[in-house]
N, C-alpha and C positions, 0 to 999 in steps of 0.2 A: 476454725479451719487450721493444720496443721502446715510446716513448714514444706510439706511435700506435695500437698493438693497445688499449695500457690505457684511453689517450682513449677508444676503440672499445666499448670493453668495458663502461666506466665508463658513458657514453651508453645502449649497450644496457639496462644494468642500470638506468638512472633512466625510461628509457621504458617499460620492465614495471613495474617499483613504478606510475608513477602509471597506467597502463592495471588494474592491480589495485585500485588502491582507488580509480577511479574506478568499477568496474565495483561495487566492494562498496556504492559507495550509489547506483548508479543506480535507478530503476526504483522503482513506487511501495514504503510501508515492508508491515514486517509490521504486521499487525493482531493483539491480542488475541483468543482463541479465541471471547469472549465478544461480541467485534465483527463479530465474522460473519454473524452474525444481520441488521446491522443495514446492513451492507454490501448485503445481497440485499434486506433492504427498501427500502432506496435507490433501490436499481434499478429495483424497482417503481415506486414513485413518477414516474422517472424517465422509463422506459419509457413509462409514459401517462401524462405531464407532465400531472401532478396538485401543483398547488401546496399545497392541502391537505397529502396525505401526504409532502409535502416537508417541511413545518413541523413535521410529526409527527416526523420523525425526527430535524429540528434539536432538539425537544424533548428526544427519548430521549438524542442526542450530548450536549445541555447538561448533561445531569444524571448521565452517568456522566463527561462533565469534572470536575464537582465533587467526584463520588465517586472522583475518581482514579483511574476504567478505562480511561480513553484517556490513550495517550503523548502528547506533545510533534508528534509525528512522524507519528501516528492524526489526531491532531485539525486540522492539518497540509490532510490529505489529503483528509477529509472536507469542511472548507470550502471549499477550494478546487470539489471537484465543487458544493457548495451554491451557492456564487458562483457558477457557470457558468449552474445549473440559474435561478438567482434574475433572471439578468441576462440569460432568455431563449432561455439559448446550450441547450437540452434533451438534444440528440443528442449535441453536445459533451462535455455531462455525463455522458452516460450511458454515452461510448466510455470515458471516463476514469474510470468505476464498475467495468467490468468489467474493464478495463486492471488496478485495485485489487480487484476481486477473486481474478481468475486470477494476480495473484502470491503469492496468498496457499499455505500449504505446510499442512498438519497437524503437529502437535505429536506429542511421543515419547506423549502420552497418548494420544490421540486412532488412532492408528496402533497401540497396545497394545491399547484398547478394541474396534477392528475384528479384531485377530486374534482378539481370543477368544471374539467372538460366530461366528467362522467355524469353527471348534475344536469 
């Protein structure tokens, strides 16, 4: 193999590594099973830009931040739709609620529990 296949090769191979772990943290995070819930409330809120039920659910995010239920990475994503929602943008929020919730996946639990209620 000549000095220019390897350049070639070499190249190739660094543009998949960073196309893969670009692709592994694209896209909003996972949420906690137990944030799902709060996800759809969101939306709510959101959907009929109700400032009210916006604050409600800053509330509930505050207080499982403290309790240590939301990641780094949850709480992240969360504000950011908040700031959207807070600073008017509504629609905008709310593309970026559902964007964060349709990436969300079910858990090995969660996927175990439906089979066996179908059993």
């Amino acid at each position: 193999m000549n000095d220019r296949s390897k350049v070639a090769q070499v190249r190739i191979a660094v543009v998949c590594a960073v196309l893969v772990l670009c692709g592994a943290g694209c896209g909003p995070p996972r949420a906690a099973p137990q944030n799902l819930s709060l996800i759809a409330s969101l939306r709510t809120a959101l959907s009929a830009q109700n400032q009210e039920w916006l604050e409600q659910n800053v509330k509930i995010l505050e207080q499982r931040r403290d309790a240590g239920q939301v990641s780094d990475q949850e709480l992240a994503e969360f504000q950011s739709i908040v700031d959207k929602a807070r600073a008017g943008q509504w629609k905008e929020a709310e593309a970026q609620a559902i964007a964060f919730q349709k990436a969300q996946r079910p858990t090995r639990e969660q996927v175990e529990r439906v089979a066996r209620t179908r059993s």
